[in-house]
Biopython code that builds the backbone (N, CA, C, O; Angstrom):
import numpy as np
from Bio.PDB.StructureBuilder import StructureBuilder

atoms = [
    (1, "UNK", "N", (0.855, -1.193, 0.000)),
    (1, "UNK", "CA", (0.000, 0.000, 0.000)),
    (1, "UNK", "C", (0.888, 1.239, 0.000)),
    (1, "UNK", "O", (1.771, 1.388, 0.844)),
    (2, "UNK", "N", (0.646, 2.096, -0.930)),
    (2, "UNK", "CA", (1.061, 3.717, -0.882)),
    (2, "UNK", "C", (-0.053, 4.659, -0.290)),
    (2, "UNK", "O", (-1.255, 4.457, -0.464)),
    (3, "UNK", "N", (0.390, 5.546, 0.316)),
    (3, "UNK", "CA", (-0.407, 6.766, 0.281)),
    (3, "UNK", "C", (0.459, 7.865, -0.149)),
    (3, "UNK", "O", (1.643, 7.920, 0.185)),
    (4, "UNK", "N", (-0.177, 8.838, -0.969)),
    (4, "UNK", "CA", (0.420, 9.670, -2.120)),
    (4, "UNK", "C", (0.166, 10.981, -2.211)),
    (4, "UNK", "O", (-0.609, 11.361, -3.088)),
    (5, "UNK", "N", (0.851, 12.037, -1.205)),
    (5, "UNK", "CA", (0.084, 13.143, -1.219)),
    (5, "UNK", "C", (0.047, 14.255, -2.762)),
    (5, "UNK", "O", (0.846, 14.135, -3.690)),
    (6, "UNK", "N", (-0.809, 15.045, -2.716)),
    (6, "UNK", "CA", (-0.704, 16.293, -3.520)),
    (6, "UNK", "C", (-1.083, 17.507, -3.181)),
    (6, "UNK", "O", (-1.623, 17.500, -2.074)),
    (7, "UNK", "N", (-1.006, 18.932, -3.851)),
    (7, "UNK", "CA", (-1.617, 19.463, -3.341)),
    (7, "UNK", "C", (-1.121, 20.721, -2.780)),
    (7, "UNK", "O", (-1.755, 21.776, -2.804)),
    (8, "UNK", "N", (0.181, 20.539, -2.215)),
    (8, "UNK", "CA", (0.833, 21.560, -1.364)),
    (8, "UNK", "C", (1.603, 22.644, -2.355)),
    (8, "UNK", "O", (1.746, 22.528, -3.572)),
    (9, "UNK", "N", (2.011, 23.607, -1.602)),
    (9, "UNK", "CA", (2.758, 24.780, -2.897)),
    (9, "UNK", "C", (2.789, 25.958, -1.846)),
    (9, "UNK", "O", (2.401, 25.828, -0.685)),
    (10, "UNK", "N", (3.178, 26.854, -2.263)),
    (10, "UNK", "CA", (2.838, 28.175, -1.787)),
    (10, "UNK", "C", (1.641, 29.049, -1.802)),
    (10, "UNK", "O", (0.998, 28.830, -2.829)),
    (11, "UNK", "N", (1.096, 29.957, -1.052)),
    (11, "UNK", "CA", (-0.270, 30.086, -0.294)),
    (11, "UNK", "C", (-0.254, 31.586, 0.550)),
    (11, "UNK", "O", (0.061, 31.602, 1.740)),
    (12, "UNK", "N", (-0.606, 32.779, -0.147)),
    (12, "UNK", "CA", (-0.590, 33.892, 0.648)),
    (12, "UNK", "C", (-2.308, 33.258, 1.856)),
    (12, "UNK", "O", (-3.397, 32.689, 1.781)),
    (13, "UNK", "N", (-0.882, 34.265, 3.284)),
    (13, "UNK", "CA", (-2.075, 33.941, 4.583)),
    (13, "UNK", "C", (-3.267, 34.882, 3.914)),
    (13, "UNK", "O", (-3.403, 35.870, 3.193)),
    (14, "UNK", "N", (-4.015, 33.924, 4.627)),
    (14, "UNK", "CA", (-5.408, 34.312, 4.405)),
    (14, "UNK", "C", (-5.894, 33.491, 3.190)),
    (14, "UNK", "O", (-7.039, 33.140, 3.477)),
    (15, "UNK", "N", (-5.698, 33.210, 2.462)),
    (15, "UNK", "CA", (-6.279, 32.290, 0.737)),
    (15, "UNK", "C", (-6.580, 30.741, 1.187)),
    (15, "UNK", "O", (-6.988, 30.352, 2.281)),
    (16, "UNK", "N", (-6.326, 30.137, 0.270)),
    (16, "UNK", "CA", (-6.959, 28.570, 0.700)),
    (16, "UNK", "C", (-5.953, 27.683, -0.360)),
    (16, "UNK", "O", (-5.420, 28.018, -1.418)),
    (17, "UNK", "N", (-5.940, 26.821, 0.153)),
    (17, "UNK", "CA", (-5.473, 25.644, -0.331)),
    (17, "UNK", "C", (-5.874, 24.109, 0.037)),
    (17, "UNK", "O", (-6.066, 23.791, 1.211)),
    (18, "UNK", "N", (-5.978, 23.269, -0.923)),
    (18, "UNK", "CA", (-6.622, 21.663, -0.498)),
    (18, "UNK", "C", (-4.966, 21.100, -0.401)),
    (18, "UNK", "O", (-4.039, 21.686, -0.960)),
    (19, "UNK", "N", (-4.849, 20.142, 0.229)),
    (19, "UNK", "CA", (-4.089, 18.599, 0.273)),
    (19, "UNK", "C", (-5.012, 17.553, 0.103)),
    (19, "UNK", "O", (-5.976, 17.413, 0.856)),
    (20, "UNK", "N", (-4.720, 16.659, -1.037)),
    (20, "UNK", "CA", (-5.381, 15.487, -1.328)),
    (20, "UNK", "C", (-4.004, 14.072, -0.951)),
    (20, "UNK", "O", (-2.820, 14.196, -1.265)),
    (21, "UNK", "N", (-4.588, 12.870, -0.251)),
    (21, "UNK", "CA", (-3.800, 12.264, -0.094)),
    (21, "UNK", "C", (-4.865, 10.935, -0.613)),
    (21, "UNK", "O", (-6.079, 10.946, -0.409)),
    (22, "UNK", "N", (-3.924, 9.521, -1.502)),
    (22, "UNK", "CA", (-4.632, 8.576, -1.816)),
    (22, "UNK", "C", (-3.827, 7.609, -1.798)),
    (22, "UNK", "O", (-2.629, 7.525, -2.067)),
    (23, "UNK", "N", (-4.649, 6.824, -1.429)),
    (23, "UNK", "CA", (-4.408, 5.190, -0.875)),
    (23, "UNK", "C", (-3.938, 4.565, -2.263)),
    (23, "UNK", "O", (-4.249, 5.293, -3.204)),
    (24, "UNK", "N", (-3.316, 3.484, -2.603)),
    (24, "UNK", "CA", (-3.197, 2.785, -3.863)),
    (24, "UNK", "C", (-2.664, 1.235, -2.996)),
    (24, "UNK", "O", (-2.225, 1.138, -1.850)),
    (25, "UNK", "N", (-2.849, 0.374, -3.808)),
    (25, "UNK", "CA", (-2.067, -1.137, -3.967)),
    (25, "UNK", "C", (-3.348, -1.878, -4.053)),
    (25, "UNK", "O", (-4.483, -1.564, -4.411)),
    (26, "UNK", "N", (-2.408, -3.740, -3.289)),
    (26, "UNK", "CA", (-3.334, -4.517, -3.544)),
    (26, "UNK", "C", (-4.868, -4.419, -2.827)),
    (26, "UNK", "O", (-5.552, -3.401, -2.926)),
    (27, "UNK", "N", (-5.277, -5.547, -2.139)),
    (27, "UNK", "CA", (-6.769, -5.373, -1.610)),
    (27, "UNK", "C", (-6.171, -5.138, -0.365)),
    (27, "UNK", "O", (-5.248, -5.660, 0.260)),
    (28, "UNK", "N", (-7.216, -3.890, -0.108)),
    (28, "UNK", "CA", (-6.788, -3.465, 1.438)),
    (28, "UNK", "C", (-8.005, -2.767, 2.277)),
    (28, "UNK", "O", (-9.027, -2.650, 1.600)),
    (29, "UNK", "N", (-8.069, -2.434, 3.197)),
    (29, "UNK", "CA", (-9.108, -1.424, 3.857)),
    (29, "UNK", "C", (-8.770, -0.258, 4.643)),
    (29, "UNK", "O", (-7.781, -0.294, 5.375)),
    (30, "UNK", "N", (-9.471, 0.735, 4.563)),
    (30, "UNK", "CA", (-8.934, 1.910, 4.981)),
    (30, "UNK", "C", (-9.482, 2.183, 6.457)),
    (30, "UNK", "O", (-10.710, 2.257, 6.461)),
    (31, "UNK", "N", (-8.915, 2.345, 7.658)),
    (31, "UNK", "CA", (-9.687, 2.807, 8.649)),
    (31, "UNK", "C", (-9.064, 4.198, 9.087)),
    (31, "UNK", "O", (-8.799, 4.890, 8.104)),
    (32, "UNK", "N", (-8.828, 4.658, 10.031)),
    (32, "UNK", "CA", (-8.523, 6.001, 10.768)),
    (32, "UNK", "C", (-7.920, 6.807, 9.631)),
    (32, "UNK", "O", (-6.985, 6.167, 9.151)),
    (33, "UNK", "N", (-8.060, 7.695, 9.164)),
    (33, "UNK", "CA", (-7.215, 8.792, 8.178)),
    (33, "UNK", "C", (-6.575, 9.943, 9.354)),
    (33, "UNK", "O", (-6.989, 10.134, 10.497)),
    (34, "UNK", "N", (-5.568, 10.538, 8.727)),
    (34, "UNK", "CA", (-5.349, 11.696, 9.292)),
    (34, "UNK", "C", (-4.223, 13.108, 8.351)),
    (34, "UNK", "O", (-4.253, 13.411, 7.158)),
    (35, "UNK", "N", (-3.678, 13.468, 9.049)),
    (35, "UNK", "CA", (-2.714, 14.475, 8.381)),
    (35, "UNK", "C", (-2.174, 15.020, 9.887)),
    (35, "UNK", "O", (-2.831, 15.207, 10.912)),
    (36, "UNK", "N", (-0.791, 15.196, 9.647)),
    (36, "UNK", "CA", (0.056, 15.416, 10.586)),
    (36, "UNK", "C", (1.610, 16.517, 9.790)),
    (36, "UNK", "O", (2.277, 16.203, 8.804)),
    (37, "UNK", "N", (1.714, 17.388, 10.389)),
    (37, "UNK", "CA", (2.873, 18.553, 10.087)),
    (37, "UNK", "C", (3.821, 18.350, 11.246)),
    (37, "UNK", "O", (3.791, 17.922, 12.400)),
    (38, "UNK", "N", (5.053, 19.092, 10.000)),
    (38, "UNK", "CA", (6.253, 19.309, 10.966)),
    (38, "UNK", "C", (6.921, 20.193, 10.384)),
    (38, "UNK", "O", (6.980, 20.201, 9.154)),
    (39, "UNK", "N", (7.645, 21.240, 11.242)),
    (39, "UNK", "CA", (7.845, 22.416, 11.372)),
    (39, "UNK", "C", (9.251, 22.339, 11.411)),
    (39, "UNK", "O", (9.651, 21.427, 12.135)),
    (40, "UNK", "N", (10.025, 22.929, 10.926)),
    (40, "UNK", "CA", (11.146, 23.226, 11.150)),
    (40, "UNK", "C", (11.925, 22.817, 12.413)),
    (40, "UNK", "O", (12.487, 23.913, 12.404)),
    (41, "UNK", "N", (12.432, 22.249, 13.434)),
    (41, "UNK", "CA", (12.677, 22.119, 14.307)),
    (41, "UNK", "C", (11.650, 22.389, 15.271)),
    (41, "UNK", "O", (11.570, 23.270, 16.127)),
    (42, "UNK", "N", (10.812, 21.367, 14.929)),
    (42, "UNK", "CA", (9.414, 20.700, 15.430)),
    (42, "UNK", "C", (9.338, 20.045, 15.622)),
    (42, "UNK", "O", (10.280, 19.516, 15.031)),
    (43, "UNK", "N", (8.669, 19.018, 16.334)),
    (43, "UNK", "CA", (8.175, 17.505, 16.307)),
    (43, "UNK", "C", (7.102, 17.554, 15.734)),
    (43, "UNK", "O", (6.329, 18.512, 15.698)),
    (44, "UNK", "N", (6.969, 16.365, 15.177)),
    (44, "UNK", "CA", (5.609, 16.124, 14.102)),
    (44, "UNK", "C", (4.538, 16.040, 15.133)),
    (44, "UNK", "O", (4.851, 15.734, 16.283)),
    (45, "UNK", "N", (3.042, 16.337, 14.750)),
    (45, "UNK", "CA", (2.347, 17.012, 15.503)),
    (45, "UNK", "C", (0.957, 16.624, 14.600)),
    (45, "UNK", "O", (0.972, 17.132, 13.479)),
    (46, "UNK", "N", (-0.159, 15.860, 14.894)),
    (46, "UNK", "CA", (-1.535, 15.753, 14.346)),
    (46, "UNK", "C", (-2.153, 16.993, 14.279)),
    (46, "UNK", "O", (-2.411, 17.725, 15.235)),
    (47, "UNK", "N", (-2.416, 17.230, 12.902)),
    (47, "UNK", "CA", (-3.953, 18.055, 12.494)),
    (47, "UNK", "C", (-4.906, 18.217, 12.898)),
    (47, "UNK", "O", (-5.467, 18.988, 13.677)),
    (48, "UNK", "N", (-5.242, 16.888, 11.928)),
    (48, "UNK", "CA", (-6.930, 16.489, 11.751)),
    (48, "UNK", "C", (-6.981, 15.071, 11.600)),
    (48, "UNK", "O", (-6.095, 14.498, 10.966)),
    (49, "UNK", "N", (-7.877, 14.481, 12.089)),
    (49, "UNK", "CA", (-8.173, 13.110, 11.825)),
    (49, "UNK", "C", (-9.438, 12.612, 11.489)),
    (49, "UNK", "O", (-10.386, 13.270, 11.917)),
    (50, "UNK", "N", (-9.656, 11.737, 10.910)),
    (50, "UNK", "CA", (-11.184, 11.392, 10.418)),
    (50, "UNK", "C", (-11.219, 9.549, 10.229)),
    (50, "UNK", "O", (-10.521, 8.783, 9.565)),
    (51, "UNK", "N", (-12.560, 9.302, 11.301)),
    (51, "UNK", "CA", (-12.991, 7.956, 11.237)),
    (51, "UNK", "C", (-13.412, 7.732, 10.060)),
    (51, "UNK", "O", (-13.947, 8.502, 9.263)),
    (52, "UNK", "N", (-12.973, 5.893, 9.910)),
    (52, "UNK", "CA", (-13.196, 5.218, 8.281)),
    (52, "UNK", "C", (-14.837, 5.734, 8.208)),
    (52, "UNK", "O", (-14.682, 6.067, 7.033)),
    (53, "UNK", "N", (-15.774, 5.960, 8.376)),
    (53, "UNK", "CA", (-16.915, 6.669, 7.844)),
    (53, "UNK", "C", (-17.184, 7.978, 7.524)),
    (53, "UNK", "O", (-17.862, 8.363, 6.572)),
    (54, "UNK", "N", (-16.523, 8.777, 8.509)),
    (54, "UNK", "CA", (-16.533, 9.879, 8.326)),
    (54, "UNK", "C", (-17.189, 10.615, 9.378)),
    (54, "UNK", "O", (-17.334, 11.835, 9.302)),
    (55, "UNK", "N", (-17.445, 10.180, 9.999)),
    (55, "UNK", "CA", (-18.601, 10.371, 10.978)),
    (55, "UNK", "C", (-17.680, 11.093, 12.135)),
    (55, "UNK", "O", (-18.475, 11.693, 12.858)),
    (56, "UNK", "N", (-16.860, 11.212, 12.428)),
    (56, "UNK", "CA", (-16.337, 12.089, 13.773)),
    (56, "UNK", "C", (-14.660, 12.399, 13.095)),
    (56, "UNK", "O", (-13.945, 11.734, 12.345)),
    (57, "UNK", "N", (-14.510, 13.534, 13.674)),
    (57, "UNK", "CA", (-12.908, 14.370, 13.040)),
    (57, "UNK", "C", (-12.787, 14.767, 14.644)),
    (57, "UNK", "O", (-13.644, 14.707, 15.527)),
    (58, "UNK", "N", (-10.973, 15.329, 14.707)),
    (58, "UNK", "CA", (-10.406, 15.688, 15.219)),
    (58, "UNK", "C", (-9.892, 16.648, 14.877)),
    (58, "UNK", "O", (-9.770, 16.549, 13.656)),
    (59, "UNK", "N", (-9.346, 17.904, 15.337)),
    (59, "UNK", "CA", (-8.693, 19.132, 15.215)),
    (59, "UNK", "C", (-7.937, 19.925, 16.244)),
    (59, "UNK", "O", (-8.563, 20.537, 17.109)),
    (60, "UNK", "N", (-6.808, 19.944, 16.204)),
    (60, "UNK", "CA", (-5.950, 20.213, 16.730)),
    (60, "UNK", "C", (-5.744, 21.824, 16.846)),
    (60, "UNK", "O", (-5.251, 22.613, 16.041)),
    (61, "UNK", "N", (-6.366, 22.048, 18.293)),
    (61, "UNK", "CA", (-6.924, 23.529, 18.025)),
    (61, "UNK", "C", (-6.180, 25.224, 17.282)),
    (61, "UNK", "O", (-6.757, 26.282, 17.031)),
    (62, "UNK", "N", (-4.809, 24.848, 17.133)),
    (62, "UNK", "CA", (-4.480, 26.012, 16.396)),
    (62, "UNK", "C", (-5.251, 25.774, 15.172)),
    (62, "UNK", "O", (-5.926, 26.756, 14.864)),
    (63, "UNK", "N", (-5.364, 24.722, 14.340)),
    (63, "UNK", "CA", (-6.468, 24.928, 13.166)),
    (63, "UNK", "C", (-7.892, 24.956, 12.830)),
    (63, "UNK", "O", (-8.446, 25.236, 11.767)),
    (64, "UNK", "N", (-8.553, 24.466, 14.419)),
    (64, "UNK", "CA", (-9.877, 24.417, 14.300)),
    (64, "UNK", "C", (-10.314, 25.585, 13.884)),
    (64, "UNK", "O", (-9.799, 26.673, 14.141)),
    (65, "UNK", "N", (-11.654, 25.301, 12.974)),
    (65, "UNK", "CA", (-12.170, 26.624, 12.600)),
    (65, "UNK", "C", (-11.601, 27.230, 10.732)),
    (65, "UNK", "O", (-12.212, 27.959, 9.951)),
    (66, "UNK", "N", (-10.663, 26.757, 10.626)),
    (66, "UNK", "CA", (-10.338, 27.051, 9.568)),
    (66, "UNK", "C", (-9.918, 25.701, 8.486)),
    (66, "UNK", "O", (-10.247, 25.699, 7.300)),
    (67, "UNK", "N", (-9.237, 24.726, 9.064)),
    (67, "UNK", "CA", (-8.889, 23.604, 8.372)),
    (67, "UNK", "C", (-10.286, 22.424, 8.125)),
    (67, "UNK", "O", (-11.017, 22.289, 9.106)),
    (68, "UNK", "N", (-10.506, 21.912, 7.334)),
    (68, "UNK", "CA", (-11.500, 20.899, 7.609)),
    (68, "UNK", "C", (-10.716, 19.307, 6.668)),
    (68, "UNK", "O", (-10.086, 19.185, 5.618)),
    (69, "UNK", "N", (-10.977, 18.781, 7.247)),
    (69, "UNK", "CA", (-10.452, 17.105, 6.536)),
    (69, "UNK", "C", (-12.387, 16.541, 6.610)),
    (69, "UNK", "O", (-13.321, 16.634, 7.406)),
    (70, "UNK", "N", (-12.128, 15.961, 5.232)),
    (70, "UNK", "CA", (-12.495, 14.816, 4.896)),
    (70, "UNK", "C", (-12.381, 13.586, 3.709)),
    (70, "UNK", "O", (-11.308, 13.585, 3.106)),
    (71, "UNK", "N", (-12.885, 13.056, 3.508)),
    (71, "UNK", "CA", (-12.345, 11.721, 2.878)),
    (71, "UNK", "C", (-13.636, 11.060, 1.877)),
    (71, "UNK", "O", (-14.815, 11.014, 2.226)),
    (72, "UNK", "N", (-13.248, 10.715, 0.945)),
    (72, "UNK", "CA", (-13.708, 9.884, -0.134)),
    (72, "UNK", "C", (-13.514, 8.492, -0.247)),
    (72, "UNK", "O", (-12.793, 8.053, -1.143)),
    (73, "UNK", "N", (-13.986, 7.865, 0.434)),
    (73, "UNK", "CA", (-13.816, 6.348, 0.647)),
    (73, "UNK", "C", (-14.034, 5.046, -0.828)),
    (73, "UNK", "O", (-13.722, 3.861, -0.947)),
    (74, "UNK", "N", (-14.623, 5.911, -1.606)),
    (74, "UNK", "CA", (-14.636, 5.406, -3.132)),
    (74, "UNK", "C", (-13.362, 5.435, -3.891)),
    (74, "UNK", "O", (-13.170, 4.608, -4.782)),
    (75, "UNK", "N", (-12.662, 6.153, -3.652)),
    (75, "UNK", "CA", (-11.334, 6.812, -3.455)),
    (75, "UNK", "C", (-9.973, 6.293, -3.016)),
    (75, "UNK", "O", (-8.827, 6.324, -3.464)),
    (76, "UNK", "N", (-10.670, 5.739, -1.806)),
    (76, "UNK", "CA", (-9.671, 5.359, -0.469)),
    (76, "UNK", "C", (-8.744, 6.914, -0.778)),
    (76, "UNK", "O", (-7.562, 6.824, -1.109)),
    (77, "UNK", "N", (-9.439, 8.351, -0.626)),
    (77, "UNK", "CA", (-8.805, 9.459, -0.875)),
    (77, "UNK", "C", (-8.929, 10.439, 0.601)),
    (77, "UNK", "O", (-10.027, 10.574, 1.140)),
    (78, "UNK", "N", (-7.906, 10.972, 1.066)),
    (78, "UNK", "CA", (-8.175, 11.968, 2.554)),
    (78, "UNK", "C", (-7.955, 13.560, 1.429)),
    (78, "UNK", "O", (-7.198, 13.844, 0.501)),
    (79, "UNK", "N", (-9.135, 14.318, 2.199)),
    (79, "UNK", "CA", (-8.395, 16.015, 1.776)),
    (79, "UNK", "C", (-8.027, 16.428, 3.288)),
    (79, "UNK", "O", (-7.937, 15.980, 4.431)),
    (80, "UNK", "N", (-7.872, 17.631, 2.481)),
    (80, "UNK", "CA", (-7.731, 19.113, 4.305)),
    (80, "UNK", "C", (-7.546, 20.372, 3.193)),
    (80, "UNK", "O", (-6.739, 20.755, 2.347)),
    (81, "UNK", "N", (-8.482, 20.645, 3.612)),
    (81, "UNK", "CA", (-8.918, 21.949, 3.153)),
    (81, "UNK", "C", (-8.502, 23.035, 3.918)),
    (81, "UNK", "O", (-9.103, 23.316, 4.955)),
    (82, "UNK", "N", (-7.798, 23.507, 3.634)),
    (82, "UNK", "CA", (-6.317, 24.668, 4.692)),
    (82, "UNK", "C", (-7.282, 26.300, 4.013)),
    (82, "UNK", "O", (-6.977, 26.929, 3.000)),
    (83, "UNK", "N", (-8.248, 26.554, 4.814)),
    (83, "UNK", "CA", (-8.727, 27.937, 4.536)),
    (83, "UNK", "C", (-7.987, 28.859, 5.846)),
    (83, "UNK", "O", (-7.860, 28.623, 7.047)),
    (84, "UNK", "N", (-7.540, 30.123, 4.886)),
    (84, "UNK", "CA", (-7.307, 31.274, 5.981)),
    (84, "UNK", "C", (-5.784, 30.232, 6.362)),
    (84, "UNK", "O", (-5.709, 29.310, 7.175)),
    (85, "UNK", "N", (-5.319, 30.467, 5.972)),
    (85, "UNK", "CA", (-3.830, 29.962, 6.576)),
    (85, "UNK", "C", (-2.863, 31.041, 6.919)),
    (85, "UNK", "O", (-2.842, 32.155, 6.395)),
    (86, "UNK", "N", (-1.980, 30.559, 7.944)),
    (86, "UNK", "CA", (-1.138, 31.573, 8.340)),
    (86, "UNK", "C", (-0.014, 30.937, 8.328)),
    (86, "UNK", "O", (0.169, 29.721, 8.258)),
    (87, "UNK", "N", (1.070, 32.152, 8.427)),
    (87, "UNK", "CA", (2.362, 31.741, 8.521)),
    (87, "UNK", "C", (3.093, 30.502, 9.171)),
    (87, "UNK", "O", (3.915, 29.690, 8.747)),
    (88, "UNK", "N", (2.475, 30.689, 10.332)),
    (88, "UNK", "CA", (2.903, 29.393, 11.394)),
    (88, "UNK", "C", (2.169, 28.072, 11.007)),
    (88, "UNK", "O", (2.214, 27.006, 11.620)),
    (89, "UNK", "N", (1.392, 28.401, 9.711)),
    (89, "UNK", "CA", (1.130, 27.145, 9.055)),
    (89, "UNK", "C", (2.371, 26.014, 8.457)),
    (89, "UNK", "O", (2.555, 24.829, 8.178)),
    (90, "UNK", "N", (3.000, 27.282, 8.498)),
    (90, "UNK", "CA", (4.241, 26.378, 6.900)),
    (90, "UNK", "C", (4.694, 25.125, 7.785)),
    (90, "UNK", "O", (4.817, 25.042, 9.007)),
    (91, "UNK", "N", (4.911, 24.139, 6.737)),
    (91, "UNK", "CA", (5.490, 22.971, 7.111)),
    (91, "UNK", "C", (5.128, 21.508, 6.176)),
    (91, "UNK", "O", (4.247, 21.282, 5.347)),
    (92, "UNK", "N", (5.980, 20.859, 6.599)),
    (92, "UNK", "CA", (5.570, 19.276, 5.684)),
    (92, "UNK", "C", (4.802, 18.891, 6.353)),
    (92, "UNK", "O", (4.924, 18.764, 7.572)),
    (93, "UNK", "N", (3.777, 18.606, 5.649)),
    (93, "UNK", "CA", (2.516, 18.166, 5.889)),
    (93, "UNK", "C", (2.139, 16.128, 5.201)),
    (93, "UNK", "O", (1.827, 15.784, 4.061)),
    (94, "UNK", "N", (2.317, 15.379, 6.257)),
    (94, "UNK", "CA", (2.457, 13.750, 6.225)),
    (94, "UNK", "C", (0.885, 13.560, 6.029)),
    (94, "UNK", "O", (0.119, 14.368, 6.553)),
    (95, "UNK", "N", (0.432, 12.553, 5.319)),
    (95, "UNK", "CA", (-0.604, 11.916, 5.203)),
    (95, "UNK", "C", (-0.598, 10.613, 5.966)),
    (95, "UNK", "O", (0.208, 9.748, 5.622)),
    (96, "UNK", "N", (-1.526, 10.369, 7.094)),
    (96, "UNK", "CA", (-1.185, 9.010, 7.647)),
    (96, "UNK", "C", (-2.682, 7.949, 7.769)),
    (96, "UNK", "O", (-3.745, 8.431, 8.159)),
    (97, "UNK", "N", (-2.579, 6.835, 7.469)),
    (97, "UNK", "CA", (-3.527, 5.667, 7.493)),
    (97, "UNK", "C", (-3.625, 4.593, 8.142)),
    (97, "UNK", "O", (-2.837, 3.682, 7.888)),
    (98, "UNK", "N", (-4.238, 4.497, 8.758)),
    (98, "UNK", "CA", (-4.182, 2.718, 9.106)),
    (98, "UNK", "C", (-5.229, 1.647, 8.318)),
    (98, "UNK", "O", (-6.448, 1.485, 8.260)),
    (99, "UNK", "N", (-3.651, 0.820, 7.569)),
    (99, "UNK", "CA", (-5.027, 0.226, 6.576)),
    (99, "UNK", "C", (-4.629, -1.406, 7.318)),
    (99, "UNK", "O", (-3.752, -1.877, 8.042)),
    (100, "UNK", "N", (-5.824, -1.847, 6.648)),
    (100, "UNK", "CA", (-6.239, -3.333, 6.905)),
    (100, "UNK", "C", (-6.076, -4.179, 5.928)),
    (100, "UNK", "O", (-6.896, -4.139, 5.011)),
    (101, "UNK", "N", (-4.929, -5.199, 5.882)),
    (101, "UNK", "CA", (-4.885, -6.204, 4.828)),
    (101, "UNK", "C", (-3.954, -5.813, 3.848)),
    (101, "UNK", "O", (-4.089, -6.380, 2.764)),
    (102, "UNK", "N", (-3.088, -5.031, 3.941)),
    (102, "UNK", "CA", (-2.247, -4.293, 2.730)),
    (102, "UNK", "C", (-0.623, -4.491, 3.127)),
    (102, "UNK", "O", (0.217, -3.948, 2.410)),
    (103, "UNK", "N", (-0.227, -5.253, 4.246)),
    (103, "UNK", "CA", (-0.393, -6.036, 5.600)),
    (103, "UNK", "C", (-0.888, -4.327, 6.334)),
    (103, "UNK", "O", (-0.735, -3.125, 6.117)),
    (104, "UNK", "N", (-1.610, -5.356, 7.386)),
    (104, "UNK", "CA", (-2.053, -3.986, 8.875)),
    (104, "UNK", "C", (-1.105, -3.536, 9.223)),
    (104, "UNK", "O", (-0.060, -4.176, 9.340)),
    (105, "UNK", "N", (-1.239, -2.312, 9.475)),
    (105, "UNK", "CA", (0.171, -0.916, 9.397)),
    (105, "UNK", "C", (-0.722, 0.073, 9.847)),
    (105, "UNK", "O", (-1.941, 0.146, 10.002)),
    (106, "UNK", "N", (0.421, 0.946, 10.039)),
    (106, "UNK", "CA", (0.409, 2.228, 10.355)),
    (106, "UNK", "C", (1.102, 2.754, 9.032)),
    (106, "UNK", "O", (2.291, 2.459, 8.911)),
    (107, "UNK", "N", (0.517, 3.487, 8.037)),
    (107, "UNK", "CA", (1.507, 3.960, 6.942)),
    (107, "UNK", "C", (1.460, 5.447, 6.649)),
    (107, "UNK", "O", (0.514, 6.134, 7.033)),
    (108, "UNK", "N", (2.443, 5.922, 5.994)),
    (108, "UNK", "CA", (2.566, 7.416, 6.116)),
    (108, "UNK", "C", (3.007, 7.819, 4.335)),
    (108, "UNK", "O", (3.495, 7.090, 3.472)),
    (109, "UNK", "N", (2.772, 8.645, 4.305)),
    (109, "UNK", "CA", (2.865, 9.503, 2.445)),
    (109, "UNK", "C", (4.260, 10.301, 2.827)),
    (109, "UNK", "O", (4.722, 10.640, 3.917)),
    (110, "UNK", "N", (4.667, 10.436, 1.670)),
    (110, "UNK", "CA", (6.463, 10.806, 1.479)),
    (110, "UNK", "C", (5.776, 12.317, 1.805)),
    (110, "UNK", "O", (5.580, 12.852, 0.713)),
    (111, "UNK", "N", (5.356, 13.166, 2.862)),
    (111, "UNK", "CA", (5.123, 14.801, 2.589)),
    (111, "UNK", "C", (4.742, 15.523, 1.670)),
    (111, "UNK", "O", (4.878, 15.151, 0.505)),
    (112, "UNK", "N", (4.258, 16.549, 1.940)),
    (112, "UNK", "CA", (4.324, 18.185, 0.979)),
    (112, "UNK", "C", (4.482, 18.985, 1.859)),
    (112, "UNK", "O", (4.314, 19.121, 3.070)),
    (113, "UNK", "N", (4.951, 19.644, 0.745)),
    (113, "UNK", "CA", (5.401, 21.334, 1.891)),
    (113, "UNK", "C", (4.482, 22.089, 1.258)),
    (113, "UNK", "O", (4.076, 22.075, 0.096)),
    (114, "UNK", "N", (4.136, 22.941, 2.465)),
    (114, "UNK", "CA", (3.194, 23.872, 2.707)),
    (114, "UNK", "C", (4.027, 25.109, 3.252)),
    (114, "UNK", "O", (4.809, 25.147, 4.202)),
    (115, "UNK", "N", (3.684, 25.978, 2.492)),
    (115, "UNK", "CA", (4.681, 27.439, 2.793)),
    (115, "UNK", "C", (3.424, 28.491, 2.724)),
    (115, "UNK", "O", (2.755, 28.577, 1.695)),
    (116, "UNK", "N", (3.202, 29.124, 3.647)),
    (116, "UNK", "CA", (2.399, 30.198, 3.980)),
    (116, "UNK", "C", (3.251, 31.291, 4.085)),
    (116, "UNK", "O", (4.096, 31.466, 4.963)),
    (117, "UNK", "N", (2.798, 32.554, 2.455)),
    (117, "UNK", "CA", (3.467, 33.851, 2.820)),
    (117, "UNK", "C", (2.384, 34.745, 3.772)),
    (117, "UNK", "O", (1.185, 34.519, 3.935)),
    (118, "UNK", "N", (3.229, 35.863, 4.360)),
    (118, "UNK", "CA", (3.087, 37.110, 5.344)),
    (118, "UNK", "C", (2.493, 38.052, 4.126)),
    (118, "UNK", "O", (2.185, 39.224, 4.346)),
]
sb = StructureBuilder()
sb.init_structure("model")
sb.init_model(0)
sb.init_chain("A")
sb.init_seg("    ")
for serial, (resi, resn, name, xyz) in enumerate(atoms, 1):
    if name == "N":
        sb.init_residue(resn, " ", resi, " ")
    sb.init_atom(name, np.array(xyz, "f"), 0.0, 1.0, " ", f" {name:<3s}", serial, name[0])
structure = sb.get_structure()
């Protein structure tokens, strides 16, 4: 199993930007989605997270309110919809999954960077 982000680039604060991240390989199942950043001499640090239905998210309150994740399960696809972003946004931004049968893992997407100008 891969997960494959896209999406990221540069982003004056305040504008919007999506991250799309997608599942690929053999037969597998998708449960917990999320997205997780890291900052420059940061520790990596959860977003947003979203149950395999969709039905309950998490937000990690510097972004609540402005970020929203959700997911396309036809797809096996996660977004995050980064509205109103700010500077202290910037960072590589990881796509993470726990899939079922792909063997069961914890798996993570090679990053994007996310650069928020002032």
């Amino acid at each position: 199993v891969h997960l494959v982000e896209s999406g990221g680039g540069l982003v004056q604060a305040g504008g919007s930007l999506r991250l799309s991240c997608a599942a690929s390989g053999s037969t597998f199942s998708v449960d917990a989605m999320g997205w997780y950043r890291q900052a420059p001499g940061k520790q990596r640090e959860l977003v947003a997270a979203i149950t395999s239905g969709g039905g309950s998210t998490y937000y990690a309150d510097s972004v609540g309110g402005r970020f929203t994740i959700s997911r396309d399960n036809a797809k096996n696809t996660v977004y995050l919809q980064m509205n109103s972003p700010k500077p202290e946004d910037t960072a590589v931004y990881y796509c993470n999954a726990e899939i079922r049968g792909g063997p069961d893992g914890d798996y993570w997407g090679q990053g994007t960077q996310v650069s928020v100008s002032s």
